[in-house]
C-alpha positions as CSV (number, residue, x, y, z in Angstrom):
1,X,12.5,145.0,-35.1
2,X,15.1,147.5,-36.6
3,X,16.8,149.4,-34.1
4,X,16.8,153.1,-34.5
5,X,19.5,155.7,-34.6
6,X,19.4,156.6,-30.9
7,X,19.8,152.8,-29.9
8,X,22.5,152.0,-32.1
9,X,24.6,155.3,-30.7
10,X,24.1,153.9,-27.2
11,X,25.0,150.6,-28.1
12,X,28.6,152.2,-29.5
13,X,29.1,153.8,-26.3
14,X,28.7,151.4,-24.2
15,X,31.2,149.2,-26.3
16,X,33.4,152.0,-26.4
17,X,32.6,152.5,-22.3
18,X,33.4,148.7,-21.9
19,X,36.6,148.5,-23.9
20,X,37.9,151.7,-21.8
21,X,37.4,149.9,-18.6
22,X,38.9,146.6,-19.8
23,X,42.2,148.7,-20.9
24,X,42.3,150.5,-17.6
25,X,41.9,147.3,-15.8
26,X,45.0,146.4,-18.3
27,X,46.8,149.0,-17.5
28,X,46.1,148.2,-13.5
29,X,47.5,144.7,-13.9
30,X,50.5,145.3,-15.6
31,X,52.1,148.1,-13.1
32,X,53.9,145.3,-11.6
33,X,55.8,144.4,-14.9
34,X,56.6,148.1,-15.6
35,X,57.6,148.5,-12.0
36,X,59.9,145.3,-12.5
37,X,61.5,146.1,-15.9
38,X,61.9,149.7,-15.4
39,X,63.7,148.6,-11.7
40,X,65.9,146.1,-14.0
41,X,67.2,148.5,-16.4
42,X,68.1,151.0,-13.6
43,X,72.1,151.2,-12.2
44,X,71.6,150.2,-8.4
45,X,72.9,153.9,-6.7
46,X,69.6,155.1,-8.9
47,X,66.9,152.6,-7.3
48,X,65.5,154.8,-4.9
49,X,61.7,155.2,-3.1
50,X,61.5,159.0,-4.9
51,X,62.3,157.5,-8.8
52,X,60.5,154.3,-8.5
53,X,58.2,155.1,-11.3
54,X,60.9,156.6,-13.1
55,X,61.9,155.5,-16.4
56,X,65.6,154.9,-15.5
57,X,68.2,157.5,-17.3
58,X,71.1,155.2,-17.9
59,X,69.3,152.5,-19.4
60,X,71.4,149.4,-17.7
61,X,71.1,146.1,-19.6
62,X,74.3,144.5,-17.5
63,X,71.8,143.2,-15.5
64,X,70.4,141.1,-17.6
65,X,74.4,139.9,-18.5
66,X,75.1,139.4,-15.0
67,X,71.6,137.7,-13.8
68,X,71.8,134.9,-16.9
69,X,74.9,134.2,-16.2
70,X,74.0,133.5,-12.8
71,X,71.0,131.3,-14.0
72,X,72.5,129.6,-16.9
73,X,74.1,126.6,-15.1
74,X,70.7,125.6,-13.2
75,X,68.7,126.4,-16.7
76,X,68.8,122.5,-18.0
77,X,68.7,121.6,-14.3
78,X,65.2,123.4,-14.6
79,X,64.0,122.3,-18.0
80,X,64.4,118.5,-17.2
81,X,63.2,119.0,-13.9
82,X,59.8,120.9,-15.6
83,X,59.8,118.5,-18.6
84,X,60.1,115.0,-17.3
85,X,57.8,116.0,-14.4
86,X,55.1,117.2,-16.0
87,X,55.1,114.7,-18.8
88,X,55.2,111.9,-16.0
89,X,52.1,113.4,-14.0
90,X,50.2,114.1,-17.1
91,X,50.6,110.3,-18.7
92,X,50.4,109.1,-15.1
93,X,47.0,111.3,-14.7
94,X,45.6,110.5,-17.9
95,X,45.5,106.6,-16.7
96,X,44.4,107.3,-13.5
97,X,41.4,109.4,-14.9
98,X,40.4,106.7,-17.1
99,X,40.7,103.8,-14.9
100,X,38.4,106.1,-12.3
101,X,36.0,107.4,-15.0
102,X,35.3,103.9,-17.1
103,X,36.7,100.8,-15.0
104,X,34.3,99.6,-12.0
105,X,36.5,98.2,-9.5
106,X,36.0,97.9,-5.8
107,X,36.8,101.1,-3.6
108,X,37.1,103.6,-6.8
109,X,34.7,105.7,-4.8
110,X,37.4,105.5,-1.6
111,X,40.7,106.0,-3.8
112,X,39.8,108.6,-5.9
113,X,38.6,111.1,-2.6
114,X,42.1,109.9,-0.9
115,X,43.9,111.2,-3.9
116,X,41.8,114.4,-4.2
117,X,42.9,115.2,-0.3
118,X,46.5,115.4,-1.5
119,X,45.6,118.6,-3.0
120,X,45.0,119.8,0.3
121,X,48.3,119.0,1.9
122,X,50.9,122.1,2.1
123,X,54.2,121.2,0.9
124,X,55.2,122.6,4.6
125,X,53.3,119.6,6.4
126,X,55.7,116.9,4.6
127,X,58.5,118.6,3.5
128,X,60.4,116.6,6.7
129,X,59.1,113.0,6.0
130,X,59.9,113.6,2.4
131,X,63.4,115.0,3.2
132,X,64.1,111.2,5.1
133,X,62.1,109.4,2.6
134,X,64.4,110.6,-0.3
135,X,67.8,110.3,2.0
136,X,66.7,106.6,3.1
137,X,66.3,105.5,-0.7
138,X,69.3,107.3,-1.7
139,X,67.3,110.0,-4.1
140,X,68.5,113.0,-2.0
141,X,70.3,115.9,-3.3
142,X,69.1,114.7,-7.0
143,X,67.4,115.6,-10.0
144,X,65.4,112.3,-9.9
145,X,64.2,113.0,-6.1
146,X,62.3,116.2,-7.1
147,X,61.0,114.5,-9.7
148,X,59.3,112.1,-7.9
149,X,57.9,114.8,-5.6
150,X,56.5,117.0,-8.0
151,X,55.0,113.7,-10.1
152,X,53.5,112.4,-6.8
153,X,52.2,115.9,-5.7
154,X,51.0,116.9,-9.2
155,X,48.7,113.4,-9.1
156,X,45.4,114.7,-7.7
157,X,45.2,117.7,-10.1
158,X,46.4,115.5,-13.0
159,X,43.9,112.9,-12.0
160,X,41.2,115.3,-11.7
161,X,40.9,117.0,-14.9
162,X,41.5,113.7,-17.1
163,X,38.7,111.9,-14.8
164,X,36.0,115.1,-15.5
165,X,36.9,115.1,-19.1
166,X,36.4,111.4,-19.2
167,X,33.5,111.0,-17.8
168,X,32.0,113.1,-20.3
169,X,32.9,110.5,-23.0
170,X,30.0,107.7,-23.7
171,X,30.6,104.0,-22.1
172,X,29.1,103.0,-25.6
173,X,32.6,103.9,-27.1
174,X,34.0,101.9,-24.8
175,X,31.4,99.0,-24.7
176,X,31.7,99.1,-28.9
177,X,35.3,98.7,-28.8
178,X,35.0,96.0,-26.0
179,X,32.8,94.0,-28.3
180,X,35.6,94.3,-31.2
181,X,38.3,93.1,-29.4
182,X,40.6,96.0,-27.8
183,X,41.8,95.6,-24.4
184,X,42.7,98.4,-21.6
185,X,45.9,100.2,-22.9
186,X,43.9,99.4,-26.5
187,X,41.1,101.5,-25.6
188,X,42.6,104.1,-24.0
189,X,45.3,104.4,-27.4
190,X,42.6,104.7,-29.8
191,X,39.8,106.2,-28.3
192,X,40.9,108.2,-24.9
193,X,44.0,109.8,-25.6
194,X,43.4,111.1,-29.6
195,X,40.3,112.7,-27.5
196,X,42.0,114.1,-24.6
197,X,44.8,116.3,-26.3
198,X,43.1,119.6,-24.9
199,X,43.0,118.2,-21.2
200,X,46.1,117.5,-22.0
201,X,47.2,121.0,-23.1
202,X,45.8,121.9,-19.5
203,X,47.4,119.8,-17.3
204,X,50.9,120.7,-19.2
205,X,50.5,124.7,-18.4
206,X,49.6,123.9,-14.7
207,X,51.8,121.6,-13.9
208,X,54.9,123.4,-16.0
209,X,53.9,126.4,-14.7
210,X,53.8,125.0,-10.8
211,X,57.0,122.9,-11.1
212,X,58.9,125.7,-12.9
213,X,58.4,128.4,-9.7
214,X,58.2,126.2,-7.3
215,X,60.9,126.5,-4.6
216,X,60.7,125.0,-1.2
217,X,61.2,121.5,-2.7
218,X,64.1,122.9,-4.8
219,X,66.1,124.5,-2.1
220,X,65.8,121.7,0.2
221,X,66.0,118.7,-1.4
222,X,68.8,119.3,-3.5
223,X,72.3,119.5,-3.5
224,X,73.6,122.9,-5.3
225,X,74.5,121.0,-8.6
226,X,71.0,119.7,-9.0
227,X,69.4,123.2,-8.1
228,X,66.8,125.1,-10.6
229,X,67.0,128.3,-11.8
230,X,64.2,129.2,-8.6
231,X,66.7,129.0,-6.2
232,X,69.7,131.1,-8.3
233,X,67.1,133.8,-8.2
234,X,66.9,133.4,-4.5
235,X,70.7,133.9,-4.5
236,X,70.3,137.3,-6.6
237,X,68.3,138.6,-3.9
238,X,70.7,136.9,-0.9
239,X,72.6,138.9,1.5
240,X,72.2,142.1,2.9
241,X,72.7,144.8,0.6
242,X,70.6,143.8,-2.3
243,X,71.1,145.3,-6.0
244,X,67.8,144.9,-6.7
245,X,68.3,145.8,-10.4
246,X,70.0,142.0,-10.3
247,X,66.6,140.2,-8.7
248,X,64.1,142.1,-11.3
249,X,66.4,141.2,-14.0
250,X,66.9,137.6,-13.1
251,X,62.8,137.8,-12.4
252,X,62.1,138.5,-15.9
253,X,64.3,136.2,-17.6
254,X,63.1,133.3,-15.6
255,X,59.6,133.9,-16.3
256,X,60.4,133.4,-20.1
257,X,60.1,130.1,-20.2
258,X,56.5,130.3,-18.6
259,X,55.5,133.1,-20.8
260,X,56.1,131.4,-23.5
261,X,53.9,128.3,-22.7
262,X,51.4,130.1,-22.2
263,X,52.0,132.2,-25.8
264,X,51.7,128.8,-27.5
265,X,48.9,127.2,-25.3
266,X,47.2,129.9,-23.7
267,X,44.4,129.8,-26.3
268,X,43.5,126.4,-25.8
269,X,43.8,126.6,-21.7
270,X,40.6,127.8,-21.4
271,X,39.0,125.3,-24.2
272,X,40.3,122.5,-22.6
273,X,39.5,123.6,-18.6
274,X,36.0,123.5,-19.7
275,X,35.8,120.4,-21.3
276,X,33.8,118.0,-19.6
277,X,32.5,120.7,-17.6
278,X,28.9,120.7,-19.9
279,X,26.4,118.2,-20.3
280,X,24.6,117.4,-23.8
């Protein structure tokens, strides 16, 4: 059936009627960013309540000067911390998926509910045992301690996504490659992980993402040599009379790095979150 004249002027409008709310909904989200940039390129005796909105009339960019080089000491300690972390949990996830998803072993159905309640557990609950854990084997106060705890804590979410993608994959791959000859770290080399890149590209914007603003772990169970760039913002913002042209400044530039994950990856997030998620 064709459709007339009338319909096809109604179906225009409500596309254009849809794409006007989308943009306003746009434009809704992204006051926050204005609000920070526009507060960032401001001198501080001009950040007042009355000019908040205010495009500022000096347009200061030492505050971008000043808060890199208050970040740029803790910058590598934050890219290894992010890197080797999330590369760790996402190899060490990938296993545990498969082993849960294709391997029948006794108490699978136990473990992998045990290691799903670690989602569940604030960072607040153990931050103390963790604190002596680290000081009694001498990781304290280093890179390689909050390593450990963002691998360990990044498990259960890691573990999660690999074993729904997984599970999606036929055990007739597996049995076929049983037959001809390949092993456990065989199968998972040749068949698992060549399939798996897009849960992959998942767990590496979480977990980057998480580790790279995370920052109770960071200001308390490091020394200030081994601190990320999360706490040297927290020092922007320290004291009592705050610039807060300094903060917004050092805001933006640590989100950067996050940003431009998600420029790269973002289109395959979503691809790979839902894999798995659809029978047949």
């Amino acid at each position: 059936m064709s459709r007339g004249p009338l319909g096809g002027a109604q179906g225009r409008q409500a596309g254009w009627g849809t794409y006007a709310l989308l943009l306003l909904a746009t434009l809704f989200f992204l006051l926050p960013v204005y609000l920070v940039l526009v507060t960032a390129l401001k001198e501080p005796a001009a950040i007042t309540l009355a000019n908040t909105w205010r495009l500022p009339e000096v347009w200061n960019w030492a505050s971008f000067q000043v808060a890199w080089e208050a970040f740029a000491p803790k910058l590598m300690n934050s890219l290894v911390l992010a890197t080797t972390a999330t590369a760790l949990s996402a190899i060490m996830g990938s296993l545990n998926g498969y082993v849960l998803s294709k391997w029948r072993f006794p108490g699978a159905n136990i473990i992998f509910p045990l290691m799903l309640f670690g989602m569940f557990i604030p960072y607040q609950a153990i931050l103390i045992p963790l604190f002596q854990f680290l000081r009694d084997v001498g990781l304290y106060g280093d890179l390689s301690g909050l390593i450990l705890a963002h691998v360990v804590y990044g498990l259960p979410i890691t573990t999660l996504i690999f074993r729904n993608f997984y599970a999606e994959i036929p055990d007739a791959m597996v049995d076929s490659a049983k037959i001809d000859g390949a092993g456990f770290f065989g199968i998972y080399a040749r068949i698992f992980f060549p399939l798996s890149i897009s849960g992959f590209v998942v767990v590496v914007i979480w977990q980057f993402t998480q580790i790279w603003n995370e920052f109770l772990f960071a200001v308390t169970l490091t020394r200030q040599a081994s601190q990320p760039i999360t706490v040297a913002l927290a020092n922007l913002a320290g004291g009592q009379a705050v610039s807060w042209n300094l903060p917004m400044a050092g805001s933006v530039l640590a989100a950067l790095p996050t940003l431009l994950i998600y420029i790269l990856l973002g289109r395959y997030f979503i691809r790979g979150l839902l894999a798995g998620s659809i029978k047949g």
